[in-house]
C-alpha positions, 0 to 999 in steps of 0.5 A: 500500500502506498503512502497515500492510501494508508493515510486515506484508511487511517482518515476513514478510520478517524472519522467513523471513530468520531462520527461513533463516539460523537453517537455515543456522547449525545445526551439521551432525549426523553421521547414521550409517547404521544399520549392523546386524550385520557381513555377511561378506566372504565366504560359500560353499555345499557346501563343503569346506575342507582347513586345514594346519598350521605344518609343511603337514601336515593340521590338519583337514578341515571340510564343511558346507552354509554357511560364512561369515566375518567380515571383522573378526575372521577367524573362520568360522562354519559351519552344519552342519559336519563335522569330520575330525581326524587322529589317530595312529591314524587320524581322528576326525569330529565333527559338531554343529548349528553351529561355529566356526573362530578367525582361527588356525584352531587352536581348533575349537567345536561347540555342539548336538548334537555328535557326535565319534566315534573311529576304527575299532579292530579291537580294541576297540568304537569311541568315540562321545561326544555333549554340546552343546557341544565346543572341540577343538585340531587340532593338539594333538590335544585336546577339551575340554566344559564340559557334560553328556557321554554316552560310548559305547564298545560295551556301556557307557555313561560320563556325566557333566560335563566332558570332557578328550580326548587324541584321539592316546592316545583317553583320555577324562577325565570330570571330575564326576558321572560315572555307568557303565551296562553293557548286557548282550550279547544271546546267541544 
């Protein structure tokens, strides 16, 4: 071998050998895992899930075709669901595209297309009120909307924005721009 082709094999040589050892020195980056959005520990289908209070009595009874629940923060997120809540006169259901269960399960929220209607009265027409959105507590007995809220109660038809419910007493506070429209009974 001549004298240019072993200084060319020594500088192949150096050069792999640093090109390896600079591999080698580079400090190790920490790659995360995309992670995504949390999956839930858990999830059921066609369920029903009966939640009691402090006291073991009867908070409110929820169905539905999907349930999920985050692991994190314990809150359920239900597709679909029905709600049934005790009163003292009897139970109210309330059904919505989509709700939510705090970790507690003292705070309740339905969002689209709510629909939360009174007990049977013998006495009186029963209470429909439909919103988009709607928080109640179970055990207080209460609900609250921030949105737009239509009352149904036999011939006349209560709207406006901002609801506050006492579902023990069924009086219903509308809070702005409320608007009354009595139907006429038709007579035979």
């Amino acid at each position: 071998m001549n004298r240019r082709g072993l200084i060319g094999a020594v500088l192949l040589v150096a050069v792999l050998a640093s090109g390896w050892l600079a591999l080698q020195m580079r400090p190790d980056r920490d790659l995360q895992a995309f992670v995504g959005p949390p999956r839930a520990d858990y999830t059921m289908d066609h369920y029903q899930l009966v939640v009691l209070d402090v006291a073991g009595r009867e908070s409110f009874t929820v169905s539905g075709p999907q349930l999920s629940r985050d692991p994190e923060s314990a809150e359920i997120y239900l597709e679909r669901p029905l709600f049934i809540i005790p009163s003292e006169d009897g139970r109210w259901t309330a059904t919505a595209q989509a709700g939510w269960v705090n970790a507690a399960a003292d705070e309740l929220r339905l969002t689209r297309s709510v629909e939360l209607d009174g007990p049977p009265d013998p006495a009186a027409a029963p209470v429909r009120v439909r919103t988009e959105a709607l928080h109640v507590r179970p055990e207080e007995r209460t609900a609250h909307s921030p949105v737009a809220v239509s009352i149904d109660r036999g011939n006349s038809i209560l709207t406006g924005r901002g609801l506050d419910a006492d579902l023990d007493t069924r009086r219903l506070q509308l809070h702005a721009e409320v608007r009354i429209r009595h139907e006429p009974v038709p007579r035979r």
